[in-house]
C-alpha positions in Angstrom: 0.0 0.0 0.0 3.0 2.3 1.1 4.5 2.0 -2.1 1.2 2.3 -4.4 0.8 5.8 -2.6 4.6 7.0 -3.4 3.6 6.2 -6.9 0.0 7.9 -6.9 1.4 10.5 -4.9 4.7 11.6 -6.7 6.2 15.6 -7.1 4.1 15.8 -10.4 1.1 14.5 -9.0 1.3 17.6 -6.4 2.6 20.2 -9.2 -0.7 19.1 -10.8 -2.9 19.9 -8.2 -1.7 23.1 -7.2 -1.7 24.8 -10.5 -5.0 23.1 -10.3 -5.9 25.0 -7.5 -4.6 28.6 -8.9 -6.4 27.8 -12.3 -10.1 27.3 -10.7 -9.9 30.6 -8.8 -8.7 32.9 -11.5 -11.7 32.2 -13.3 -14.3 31.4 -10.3 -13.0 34.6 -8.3 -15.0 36.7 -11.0 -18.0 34.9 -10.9 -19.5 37.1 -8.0 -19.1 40.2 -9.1 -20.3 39.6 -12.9 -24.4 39.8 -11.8 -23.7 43.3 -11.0 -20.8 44.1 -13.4 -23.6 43.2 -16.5 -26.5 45.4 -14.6 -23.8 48.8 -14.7 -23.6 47.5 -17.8 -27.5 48.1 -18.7 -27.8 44.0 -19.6 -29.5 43.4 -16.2 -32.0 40.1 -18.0 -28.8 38.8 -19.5 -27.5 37.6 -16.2 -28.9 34.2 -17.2 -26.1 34.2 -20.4 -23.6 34.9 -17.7 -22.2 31.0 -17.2 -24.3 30.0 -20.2 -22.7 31.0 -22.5 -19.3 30.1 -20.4 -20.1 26.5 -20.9 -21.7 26.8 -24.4 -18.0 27.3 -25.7 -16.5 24.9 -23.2 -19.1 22.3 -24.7 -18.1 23.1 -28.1 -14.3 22.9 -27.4 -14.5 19.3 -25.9 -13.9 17.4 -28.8 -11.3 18.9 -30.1 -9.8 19.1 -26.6 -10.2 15.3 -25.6 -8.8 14.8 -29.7 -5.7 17.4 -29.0 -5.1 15.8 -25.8 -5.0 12.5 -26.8 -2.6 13.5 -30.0 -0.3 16.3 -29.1 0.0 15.5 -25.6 -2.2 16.6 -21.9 0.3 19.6 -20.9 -0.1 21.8 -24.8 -4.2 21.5 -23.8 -3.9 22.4 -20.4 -1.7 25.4 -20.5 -4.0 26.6 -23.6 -7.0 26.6 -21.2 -4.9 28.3 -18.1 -3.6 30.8 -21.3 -7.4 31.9 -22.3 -7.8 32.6 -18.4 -5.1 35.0 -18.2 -5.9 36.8 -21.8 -9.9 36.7 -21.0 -9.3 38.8 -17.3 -7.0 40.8 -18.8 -9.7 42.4 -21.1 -12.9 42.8 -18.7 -12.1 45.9 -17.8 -11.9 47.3 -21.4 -15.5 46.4 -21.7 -17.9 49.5 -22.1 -20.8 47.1 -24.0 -23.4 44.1 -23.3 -22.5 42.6 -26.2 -19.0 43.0 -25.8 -19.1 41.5 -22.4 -21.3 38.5 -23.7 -18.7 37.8 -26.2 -16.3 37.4 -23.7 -17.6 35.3 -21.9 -18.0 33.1 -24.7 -14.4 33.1 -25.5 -13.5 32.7 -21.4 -15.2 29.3 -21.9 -12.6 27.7 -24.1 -10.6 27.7 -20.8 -12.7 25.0 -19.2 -13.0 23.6 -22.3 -9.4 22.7 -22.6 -7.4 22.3 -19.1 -9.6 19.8 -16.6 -9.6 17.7 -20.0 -6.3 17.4 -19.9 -5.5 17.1 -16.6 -8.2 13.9 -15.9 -6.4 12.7 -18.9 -3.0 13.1 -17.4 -4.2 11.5 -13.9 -5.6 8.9 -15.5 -2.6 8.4 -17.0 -0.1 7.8 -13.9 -2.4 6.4 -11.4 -4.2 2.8 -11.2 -7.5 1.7 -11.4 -7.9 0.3 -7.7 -6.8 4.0 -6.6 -8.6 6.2 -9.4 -11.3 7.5 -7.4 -8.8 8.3 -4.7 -6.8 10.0 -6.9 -9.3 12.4 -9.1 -11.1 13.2 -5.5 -7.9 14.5 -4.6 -7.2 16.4 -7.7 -11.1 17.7 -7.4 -10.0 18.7 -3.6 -7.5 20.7 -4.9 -10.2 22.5 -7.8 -12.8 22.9 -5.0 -10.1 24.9 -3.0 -9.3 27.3 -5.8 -13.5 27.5 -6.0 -14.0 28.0 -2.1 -11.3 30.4 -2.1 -11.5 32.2 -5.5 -14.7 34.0 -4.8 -14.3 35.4 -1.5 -10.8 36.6 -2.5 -12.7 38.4 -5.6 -15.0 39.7 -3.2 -12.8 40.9 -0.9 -10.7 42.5 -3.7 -13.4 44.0 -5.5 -14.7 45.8 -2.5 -11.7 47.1 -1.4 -9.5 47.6 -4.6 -12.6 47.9 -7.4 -13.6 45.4 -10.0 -10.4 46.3 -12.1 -8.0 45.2 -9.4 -9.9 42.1 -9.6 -9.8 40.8 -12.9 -6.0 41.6 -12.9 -5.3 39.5 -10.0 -7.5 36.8 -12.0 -5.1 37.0 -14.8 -2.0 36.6 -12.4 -3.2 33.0 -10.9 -3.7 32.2 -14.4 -0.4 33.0 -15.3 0.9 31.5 -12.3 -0.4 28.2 -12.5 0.7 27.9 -16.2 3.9 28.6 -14.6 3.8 25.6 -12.4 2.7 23.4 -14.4 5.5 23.9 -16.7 6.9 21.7 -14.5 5.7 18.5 -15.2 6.5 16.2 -17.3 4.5 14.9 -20.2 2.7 11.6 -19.8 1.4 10.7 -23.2 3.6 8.4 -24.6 3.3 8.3 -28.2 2.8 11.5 -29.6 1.4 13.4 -33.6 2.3 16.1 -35.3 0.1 19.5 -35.1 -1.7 19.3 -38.9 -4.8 20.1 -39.9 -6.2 16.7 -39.4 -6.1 17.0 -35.2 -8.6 19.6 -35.9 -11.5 18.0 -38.1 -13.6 16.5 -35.5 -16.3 13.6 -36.4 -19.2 12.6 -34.2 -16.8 9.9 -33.0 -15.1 12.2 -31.4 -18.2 14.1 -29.7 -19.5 10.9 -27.9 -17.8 7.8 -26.6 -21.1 4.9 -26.3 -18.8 3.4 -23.6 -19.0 6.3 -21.1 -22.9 6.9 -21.6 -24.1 6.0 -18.0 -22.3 8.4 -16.7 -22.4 10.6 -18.7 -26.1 10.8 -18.4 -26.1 11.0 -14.5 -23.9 13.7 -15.0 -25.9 15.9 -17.6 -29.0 15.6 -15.2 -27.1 16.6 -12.2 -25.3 19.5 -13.6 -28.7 21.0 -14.5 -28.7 22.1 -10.9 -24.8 23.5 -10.9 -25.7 25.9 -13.6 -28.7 26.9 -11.9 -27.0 27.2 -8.1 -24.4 29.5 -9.7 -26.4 32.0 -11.2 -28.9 32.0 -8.8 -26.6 32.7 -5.5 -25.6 36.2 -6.0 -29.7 36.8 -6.4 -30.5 34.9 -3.2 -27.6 36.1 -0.9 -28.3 39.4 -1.2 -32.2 38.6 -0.8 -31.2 36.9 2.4 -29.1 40.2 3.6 -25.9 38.6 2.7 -23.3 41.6 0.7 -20.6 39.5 0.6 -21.5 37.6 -2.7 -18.5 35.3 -2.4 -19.3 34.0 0.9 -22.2 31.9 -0.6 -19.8 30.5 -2.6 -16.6 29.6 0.3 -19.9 27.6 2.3 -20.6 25.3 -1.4 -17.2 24.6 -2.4 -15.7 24.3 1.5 -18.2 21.3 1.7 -17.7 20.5 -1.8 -13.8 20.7 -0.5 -14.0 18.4 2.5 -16.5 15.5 0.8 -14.4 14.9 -2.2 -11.7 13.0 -1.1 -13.7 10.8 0.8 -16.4 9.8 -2.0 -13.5 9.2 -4.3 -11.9 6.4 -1.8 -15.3 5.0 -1.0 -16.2 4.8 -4.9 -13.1 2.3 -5.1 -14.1 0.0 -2.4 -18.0 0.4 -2.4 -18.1 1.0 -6.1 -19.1 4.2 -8.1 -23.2 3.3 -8.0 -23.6 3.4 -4.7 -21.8 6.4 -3.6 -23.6 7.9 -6.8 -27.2 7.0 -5.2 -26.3 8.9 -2.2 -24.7 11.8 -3.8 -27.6 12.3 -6.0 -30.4 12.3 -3.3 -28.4 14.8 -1.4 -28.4 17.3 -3.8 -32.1 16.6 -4.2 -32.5 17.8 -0.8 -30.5 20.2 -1.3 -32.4 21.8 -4.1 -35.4 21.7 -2.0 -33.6 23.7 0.6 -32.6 26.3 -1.5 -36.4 26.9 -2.8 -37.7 27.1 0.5 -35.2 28.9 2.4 -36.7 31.9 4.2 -33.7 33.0 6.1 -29.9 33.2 5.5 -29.1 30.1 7.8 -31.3 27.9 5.7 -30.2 29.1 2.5 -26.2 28.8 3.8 -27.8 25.5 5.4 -28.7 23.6 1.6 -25.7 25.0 0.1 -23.3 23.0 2.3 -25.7 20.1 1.3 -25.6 20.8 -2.3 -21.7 21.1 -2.0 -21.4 17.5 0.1 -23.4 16.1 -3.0 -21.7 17.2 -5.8 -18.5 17.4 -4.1 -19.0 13.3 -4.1 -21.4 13.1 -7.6 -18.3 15.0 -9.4 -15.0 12.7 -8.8 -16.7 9.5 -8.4 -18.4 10.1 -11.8 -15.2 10.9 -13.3 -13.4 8.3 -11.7 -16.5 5.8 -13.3 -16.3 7.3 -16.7 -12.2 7.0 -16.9 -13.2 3.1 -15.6 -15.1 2.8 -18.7 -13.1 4.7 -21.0 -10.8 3.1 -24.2 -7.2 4.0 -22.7 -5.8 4.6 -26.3 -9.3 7.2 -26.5 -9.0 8.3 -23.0 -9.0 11.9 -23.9 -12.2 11.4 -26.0 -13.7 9.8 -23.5 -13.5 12.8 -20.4 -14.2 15.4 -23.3 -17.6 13.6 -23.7 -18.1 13.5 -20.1 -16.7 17.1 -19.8 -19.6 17.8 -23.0 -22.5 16.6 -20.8 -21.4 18.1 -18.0 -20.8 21.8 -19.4 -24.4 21.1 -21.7 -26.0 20.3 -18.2 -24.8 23.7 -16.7 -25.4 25.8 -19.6 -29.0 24.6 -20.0 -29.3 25.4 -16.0 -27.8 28.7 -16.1 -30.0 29.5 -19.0 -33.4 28.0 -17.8 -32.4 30.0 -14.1 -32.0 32.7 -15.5 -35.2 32.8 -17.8 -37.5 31.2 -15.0 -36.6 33.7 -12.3 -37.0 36.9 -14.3 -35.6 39.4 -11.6 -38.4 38.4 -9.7 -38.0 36.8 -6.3 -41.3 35.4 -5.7 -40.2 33.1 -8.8 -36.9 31.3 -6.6 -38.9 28.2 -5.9 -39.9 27.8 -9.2 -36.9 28.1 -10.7 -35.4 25.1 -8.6 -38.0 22.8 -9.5 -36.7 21.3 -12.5 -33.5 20.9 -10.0 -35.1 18.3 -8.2 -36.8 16.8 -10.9 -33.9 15.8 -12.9 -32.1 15.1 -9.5 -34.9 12.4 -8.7 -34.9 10.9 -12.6 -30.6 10.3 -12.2 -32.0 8.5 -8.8 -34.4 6.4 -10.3 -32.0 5.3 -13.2 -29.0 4.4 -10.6 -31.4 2.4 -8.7 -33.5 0.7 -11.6 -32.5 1.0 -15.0 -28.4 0.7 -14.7 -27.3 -2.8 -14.8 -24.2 -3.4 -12.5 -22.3 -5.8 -14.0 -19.5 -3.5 -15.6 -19.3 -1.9 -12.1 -19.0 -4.7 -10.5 -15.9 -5.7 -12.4 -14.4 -2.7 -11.7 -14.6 -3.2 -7.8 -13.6 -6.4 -8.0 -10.3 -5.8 -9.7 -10.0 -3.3 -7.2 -10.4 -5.8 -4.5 
């Protein structure tokens, strides 16, 4: 066991997961502040668009991403993500349009698109089946740290510096985790050259059959991602709560604290049946959030919401990677990532449209939430068969 973990847990492995860390809070740091920063900018019923249209291009980008990944190598696709972070926060503050604004945050997406593709591909790569789920809840720990502590840094900057100040300090975590991850090492072994052929993408390279269970838990799940994050800034400051980012530390400090946990029970209990808990705690959670009347109760479900998909999020990536084609591994997480970011977009959007800057529609708008929460239950419990994942945990075992 000792020496499994010196492999699992090497110099790289570390170098991973802190640039990890410095990537998901330059571009989650922002996410706060943008509600307000589109209002000043007179595109107040756009707020909907605001991760929308984040994910629409991080969708778009995951086949070409997974494809890139798997043929040039994991460290050209992640620094190209961490690259789009530093570019993207660099020109917020040049903004003086909507539209302009909007098409940033189209092109901010490509980040997402391209570095957690590669580096799921690149953990895949140097740690071991029986310790997968150990390994990408760790790597997730280190994401959900960058998210918990992202947005209350943003907050904190923007109201004591300005939103300027903000986004520049966004582009320097950027920056400095490309800088880190320049450091390690490249882990795909047989490498292409850059032609035009890496870029022409076929539907085989949009969805990998092998990886549709869960893939679909994931899509149905996500729905209420998308939704949480564009809601929060709306129901803090409902709830009395100015500091936008501190709704955001509660989700991703329990999101931070689960993950590591779910990913080493998914390897000895299997990924179902941490999957089945996961998904009825964010259920609740859901509900929680619709009915909260009171800033407890509303900080109360987010720290439910973030213990469930702090442990829906590794162990569904560790279950998809179980799946996967290793020669196609890359194509494999890009059509998990693709369900995912379609999942969130679709929830942003829907949010967005349902609640209509009116607060008497927040229950409403988390309905479908828990609707698509309870049909990823039923299909875990009735229509999955568990052969395939009982393989897995035996040869874990």
């Amino acid at each position: 066991m000792t020496g499994a973990k010196e492999k699992i847990y090497t110099t790289q492995f570390w170098l991973l997961c802190l640039s990890s860390v410095l990537f998901f809070a330059s571009f989650n740091m922002i996410i706060p502040e943008l509600p307000d920063y589109l209002t000043k900018l007179g595109g107040a019923e756009y707020k909907g668009l605001i991760i929308a249209l984040f994910t629409v291009t991080a969708m778009l980008s995951r086949p070409f991403s997974g494809k890139l990944a798997d043929r040039l190598g994991r460290k050209p696709v992640i620094i190209f993500g961490a690259l789009v972070c530093v570019l993207c926060s660099l020109l917020y503050p040049l903004l003086s349009t909507v539209s302009g604004f909007l098409l940033l945050r189209l092109l901010h997406g490509f980040s997402t698109g391209f570095s957690p593709t590669g580096v799921s591909a690149y953990v895949a790569d140097i740690v071991p089946a029986e310790r997968r789920g150990e390994a990408m809840g760790m790597v997730g720990t280190a994401g959900a740290l960058g998210m918990a502590g992202g947005p209350a840094l943003g907050g904190a900057v923007a109201n004591q510096l300005g939103l300027n100040v903000m986004f520049y300090v966004s582009s320097f975590l950027a920056l400095a985790s490309i800088s880190i991850f320049l450091r390690v090492k490249e882990t795909l072994k047989e490498k292409h050259d850059l032609n035009w052929r890496v870029l022409k993408v076929s539907w085989s390279d949009v969805y990998e059959p092998l990886v549709f269970a869960p893939c679909l838990v994931m899509m149905l799940t996500a729905y209420a991602y998308g939704t949480v994050y564009t809601m929060l800034p709306d129901l803090g400051f409902t709830m009395g709560i100015k500091n936008k980012g501190l709704l955001f530390l509660f989700l991703t400090l329990a999101s931070f604290f689960v993950r590591l946990i779910a990913g080493k029970a998914s390897d000895v209990y299997g990924r179902v049946a941490i999957l089945r808990v996961s998904v009825v705690m964010i259920l609740l959670a859901m509900l929680v959030i619709s009915l909260a009347d009171s800033a407890w109760m509303l900080i109360l479900g987010v720290c439910l919401y973030g213990l469930g998909q702090g442990s829906t999020s590794p162990t569904l990536l560790a279950w998809a990677t179980d799946l996967s084609d290793e020669k196609f591994r890359g194509r494999a997480i890009a059509c998990f990532y693709i369900c995912m970011e379609f999942g969130i977009g679709i929830g942003a959007f829907c949010a967005g449209l349902i609640f209509a800057n009116d607060t008497a529609n927040f229950f409403v708008t988390f309905v479908p939430c828990v609707v698509l929460a309870a049909i990823a239950f039923i299909f875990l419990v009735m229509s999955y068969k568990e052969k395939i994942e009982k393989r897995f945990v035996n040869s874990a075992s």
